[in-house]
C-alpha positions in Angstrom: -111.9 61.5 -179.5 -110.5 64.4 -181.7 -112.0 62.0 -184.9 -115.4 63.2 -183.6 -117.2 65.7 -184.8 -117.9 69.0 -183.0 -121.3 68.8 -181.0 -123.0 71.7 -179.2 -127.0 71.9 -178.4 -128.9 74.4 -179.5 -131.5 76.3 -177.9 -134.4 73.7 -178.4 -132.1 71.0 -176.7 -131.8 69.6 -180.3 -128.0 68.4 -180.6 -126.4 69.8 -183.4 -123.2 68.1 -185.4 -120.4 69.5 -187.5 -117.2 68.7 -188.7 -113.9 70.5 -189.7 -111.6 70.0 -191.6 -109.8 69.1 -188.7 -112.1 66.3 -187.1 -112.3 65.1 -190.9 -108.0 65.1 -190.8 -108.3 63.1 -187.4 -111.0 60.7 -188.7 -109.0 59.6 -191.8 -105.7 59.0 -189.8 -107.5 57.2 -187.8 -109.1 54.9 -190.0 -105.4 54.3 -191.8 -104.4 53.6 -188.3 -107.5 50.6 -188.0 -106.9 49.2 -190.9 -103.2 49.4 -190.8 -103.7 47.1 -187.1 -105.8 44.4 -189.2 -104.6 40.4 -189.2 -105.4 38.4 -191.6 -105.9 40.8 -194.8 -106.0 39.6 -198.0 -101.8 40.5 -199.3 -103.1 42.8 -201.8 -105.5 44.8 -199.7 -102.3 44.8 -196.8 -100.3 46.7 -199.9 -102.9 48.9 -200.4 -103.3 49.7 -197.2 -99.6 50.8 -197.0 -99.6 52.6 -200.1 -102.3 54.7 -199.0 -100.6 55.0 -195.6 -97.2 55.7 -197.5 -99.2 58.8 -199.2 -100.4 60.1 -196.2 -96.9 60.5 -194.3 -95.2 61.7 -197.3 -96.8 64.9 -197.4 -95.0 65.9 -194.9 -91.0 65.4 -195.3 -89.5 64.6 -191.4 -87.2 62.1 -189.6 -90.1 60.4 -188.5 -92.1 60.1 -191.8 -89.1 59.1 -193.8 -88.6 56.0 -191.1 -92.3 55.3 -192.0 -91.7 55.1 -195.9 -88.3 53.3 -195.3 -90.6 50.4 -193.1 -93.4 50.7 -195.5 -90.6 50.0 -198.3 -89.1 46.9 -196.3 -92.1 45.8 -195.9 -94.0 45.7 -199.9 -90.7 44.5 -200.7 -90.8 41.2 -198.2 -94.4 40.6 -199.0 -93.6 40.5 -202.9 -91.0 38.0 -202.1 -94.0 35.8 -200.5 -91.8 35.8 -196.9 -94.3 34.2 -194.0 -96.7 36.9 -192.5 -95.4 36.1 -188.9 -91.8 36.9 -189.9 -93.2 40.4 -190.8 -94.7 41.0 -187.2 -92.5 42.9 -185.3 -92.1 44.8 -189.1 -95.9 45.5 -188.7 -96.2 46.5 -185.2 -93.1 48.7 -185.7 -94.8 51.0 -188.5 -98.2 51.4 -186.2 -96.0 52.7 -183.4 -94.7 55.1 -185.4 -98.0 55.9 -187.1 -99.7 56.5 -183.8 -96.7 58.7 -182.8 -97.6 60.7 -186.2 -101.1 61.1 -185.4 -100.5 62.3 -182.1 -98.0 65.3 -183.3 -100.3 68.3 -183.4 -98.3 69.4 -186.9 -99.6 66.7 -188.9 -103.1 66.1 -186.9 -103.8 69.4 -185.3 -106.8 68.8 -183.8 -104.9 66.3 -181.7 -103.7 69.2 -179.8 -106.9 69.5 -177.9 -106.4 66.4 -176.1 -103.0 66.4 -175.5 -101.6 67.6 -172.2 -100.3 70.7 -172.0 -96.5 70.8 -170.5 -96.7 72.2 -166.8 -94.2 75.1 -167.8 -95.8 76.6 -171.2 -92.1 78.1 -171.5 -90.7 74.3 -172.2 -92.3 74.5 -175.4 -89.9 77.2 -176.8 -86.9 75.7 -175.6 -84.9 74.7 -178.3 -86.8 75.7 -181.1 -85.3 77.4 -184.2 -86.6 79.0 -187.1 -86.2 77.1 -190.5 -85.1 79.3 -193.1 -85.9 76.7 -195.9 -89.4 76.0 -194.8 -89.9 79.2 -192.7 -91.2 77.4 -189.7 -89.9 76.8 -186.3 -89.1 73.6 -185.4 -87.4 71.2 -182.7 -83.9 71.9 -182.5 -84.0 67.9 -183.2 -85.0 68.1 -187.0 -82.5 70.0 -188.1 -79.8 67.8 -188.5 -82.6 65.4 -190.7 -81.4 66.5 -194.0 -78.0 65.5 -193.0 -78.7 62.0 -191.9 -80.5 61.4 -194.9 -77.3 62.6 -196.7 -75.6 60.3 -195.4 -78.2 57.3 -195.7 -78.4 58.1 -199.4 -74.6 57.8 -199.7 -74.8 54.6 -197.8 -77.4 53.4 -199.9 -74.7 54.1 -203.0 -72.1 52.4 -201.2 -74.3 49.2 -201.1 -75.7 49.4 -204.7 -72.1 49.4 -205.8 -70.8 46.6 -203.7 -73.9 44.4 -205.2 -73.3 45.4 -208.4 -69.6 44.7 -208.4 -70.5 41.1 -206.7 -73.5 40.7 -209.7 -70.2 41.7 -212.5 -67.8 39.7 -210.7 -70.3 36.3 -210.4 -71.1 36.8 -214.2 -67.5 36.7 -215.3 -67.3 33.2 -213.4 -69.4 31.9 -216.1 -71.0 28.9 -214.1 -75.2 30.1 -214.5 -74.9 31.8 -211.1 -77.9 32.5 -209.7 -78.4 33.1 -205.8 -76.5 36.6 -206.3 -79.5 38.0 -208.6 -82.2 37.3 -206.1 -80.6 39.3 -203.4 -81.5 42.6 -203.1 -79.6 45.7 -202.1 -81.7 45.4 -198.9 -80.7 41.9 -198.3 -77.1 42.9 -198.8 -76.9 46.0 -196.5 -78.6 43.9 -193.5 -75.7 41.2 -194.4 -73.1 43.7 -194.3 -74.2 46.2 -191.2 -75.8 43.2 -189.0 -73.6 39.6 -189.9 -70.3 41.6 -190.8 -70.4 44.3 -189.1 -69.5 47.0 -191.7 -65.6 45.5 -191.5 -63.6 43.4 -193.3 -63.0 40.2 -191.8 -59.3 40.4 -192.1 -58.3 43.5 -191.0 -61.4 45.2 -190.0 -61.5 48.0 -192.3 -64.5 50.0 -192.2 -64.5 52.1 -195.9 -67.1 50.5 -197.4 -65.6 52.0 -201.1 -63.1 49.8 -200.4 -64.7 46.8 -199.3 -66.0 43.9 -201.4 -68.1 40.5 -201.0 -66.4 37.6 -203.3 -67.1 34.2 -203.1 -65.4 32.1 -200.1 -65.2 29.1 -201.8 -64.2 30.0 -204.9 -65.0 26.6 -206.5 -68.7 27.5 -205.2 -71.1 29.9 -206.7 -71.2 32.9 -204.0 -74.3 33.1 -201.5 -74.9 34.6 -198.9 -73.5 31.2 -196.7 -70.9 31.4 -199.1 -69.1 35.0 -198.8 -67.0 37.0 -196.9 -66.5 40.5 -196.7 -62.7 41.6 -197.6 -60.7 44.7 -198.8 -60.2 44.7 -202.6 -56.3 43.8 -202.5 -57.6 41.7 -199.7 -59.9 39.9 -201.7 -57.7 39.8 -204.9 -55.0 37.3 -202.9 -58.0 35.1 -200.9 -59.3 34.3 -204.5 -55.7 33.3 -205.3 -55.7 30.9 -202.5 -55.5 27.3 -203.3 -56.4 25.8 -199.9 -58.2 27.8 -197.0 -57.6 25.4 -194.4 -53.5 26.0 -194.5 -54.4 30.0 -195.4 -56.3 30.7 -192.4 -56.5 29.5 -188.7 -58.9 27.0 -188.1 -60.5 29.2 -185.1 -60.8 32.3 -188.3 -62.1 30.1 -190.4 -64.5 29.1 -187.2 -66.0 32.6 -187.4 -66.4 32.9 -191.0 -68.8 29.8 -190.7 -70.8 31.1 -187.9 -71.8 34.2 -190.1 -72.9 31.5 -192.6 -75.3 30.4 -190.4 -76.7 33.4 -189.7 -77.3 34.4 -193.1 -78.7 31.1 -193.4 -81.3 31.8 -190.7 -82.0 35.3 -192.6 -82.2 33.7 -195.5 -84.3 31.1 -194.9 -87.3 33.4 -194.5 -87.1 33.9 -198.5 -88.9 31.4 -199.7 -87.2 32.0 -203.3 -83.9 30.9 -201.1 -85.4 27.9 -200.0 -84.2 25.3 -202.9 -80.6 26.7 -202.5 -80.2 26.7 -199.6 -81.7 22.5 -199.5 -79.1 22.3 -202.2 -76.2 23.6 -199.8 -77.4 21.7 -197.0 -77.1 18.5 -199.4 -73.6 19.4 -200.3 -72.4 19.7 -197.2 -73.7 16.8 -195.9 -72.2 15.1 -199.5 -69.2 16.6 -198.2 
C-alpha cells in the first residue's frame, strides 16, 4: 500500500496520480523485497540481488542492518563455494524476515508510518528514548549499546582470524602438502568453535579464546575439521607429544571428541570443495 502513489480526484472527476519521494522510497524496498523472495534465480542474478539489497541497508548503520550485511555476507560466501541451494533456505528466509522488519520501521521507510498502527497510549512512544549525541537523534534506548556489541564482535572476529592463522602456520611447518586447513574459512572455523566446541577447551574448559588453539588430533593425520580438537596452548603442546591417545585419554573422553567429528562432518559435507576429503577419510577409516 504505502508503494502506491498518492491519488486524489480532481474537480472534473478525473483521478489524478503523483508520487513522492516517499511512495518512490516504499516502491523500491519493495521491489528488493520481491526479488529478494524469488526461487529459482540464476546464482549470479541471486548475488546481485543481495548486493543491491546489501547497499540499500547500509545506508543506514543499526543492530538490525548490520545483522542484514552479516547474513548477506554468509550467504555470497556459501554460494561462491557452490553449497546446495536448499542448504541455504532457512539462510534465505532469515534475511527476508529481517528485510520486511526494515521496511516496516518508519526511519528507514517513512511512508510506512501511515499504515502502521498507532500505539493506544501515544506516550509509549517516548518511553525510553534518548537523545544520541553522535548522530543527534533520539533513539530506542535499545540501540545504544550497538556500538558496543559490535566492539566486541570485531574483537571476536580477531580472536578467530588468529586461531586460523596460527592452525594455517602450524599445518605448514608439518610439511606433508596439507590442504583441508586452506579451504576453511574464518567463518567455517568460528561456527566450529562457538557451535561443535562450545567456545572451551576440551580438557579443562577454558573459555579465553587468546589462549585457545585447534591442532591436529591425530597428529600422524593432516588436521580437518573431523580431525581437531580444541585445547589450551600448554594444553595442546603435551597432546601433540603424546604417543598413544587411547592409554592418554579415557575411552568415554575420547567418545566425545569423535562425536564432534561427526558433526563437523555433517557441516562439512555441505561444501562441496570438502566432499573428496572427506570420501578419503571415510575410506581410511574404514581401511582402518
Amino acid at each position: 500500500k504505502c508503494a502506491q502513489p498518492k491519488r486524489w480526484k480532481a474537480y472534473d472527476g478525473k483521478i489524478t496520480e503523483m508520487d513522492t519521494q516517499y511512495t518512490l522510497r516504499a516502491r523500491e524496498l519493495f521491489e528488493i523485497y520481491r526479488s529478494i523472495s524469488m526461487n529459482d534465480i540464476p546464482k549470479d542474478e541471486r548475488i546481485d540481488i543481495l548486493l543491491t539489497l546489501r547497499r540499500t541497508v547500509k545506508e543506514h548503520e543499526c543492530k538490525l542492518t548490520w545483522e542484514i550485511v552479516e547474513l548477506i555476507d554468509r550467504e555470497v560466501d556459501l554460494m561462491s563455494r557452490a553449497v546446495k541451494e536448499y542448504n541455504l533456505e532457512g539462510l534465505r528466509k532469515r534475511i527476508c524476515t529481517l528485510f520486511l522488519q526494515y521496511i516496516k520501521t518508519p526511519k528507514f521507510n517513512p511512508e510506512v508510518a501511515r499504515i502502521l498502527k498507532v500505539p493506544p497510549d501515544p506516550l509509549k512512544l517516548y518511553k525510553n528514548v534518548n537523545f544520541c549525541h553522535s548522530c543527534e537523534n533520539y533513539l530506542p534506548s535499545t540501540e545504544f549499546p550497538i556500538l558496543d556489541n559490535e566492539a566486541r564482535r570485531r574483537e571476536a572476529f580477531l580472536k578467530y582470524k588468529l586461531i586460523l592463522e596460527n592452525l594455517r602456520k602450524s599445518e605448514t611447518d608439518y610439511q606433508d602438502d596439507a590442504k583441508i586447513v586452506f579451504l576453511v574459512q574464518h567463518q567455517d572455523l568460528q561456527y566450529m568453535i562457538e557451535n561443535i566446541w562450545g567456545c572451551q577447551s576440551a580438557l579443562s574448559a577454558c573459555s579465553d579464546l587468546y589462549d585457545l588453539v585447534m591442532v591436529r588430533w591425530d597428529k600422524q593425520r593432516e588436521w580437518s575439521p573431523w580431525n581437531t580438537i580444541l585445547l589450551t596452548k600448554d594444553e595442546a603442546d603435551a597432546h601433540l607429544k603424546l604417543c598413544n591417545l587411547k592409554k592418554a585419554y579415557e575411552a568415554a573422553f575420547i567418545h566425545r571428541i569423535k562425536h564432534k567429528h561427526i558433526r563437523a562432518k555433517h557441516y562439512f559435507a555441505q561444501i562441496p570443495a570438502m566432499t573428496s576429503f572427506l570420501h578419503r577419510s571415510d575410506n581410511q577409516a574404514n581401511a582402518n
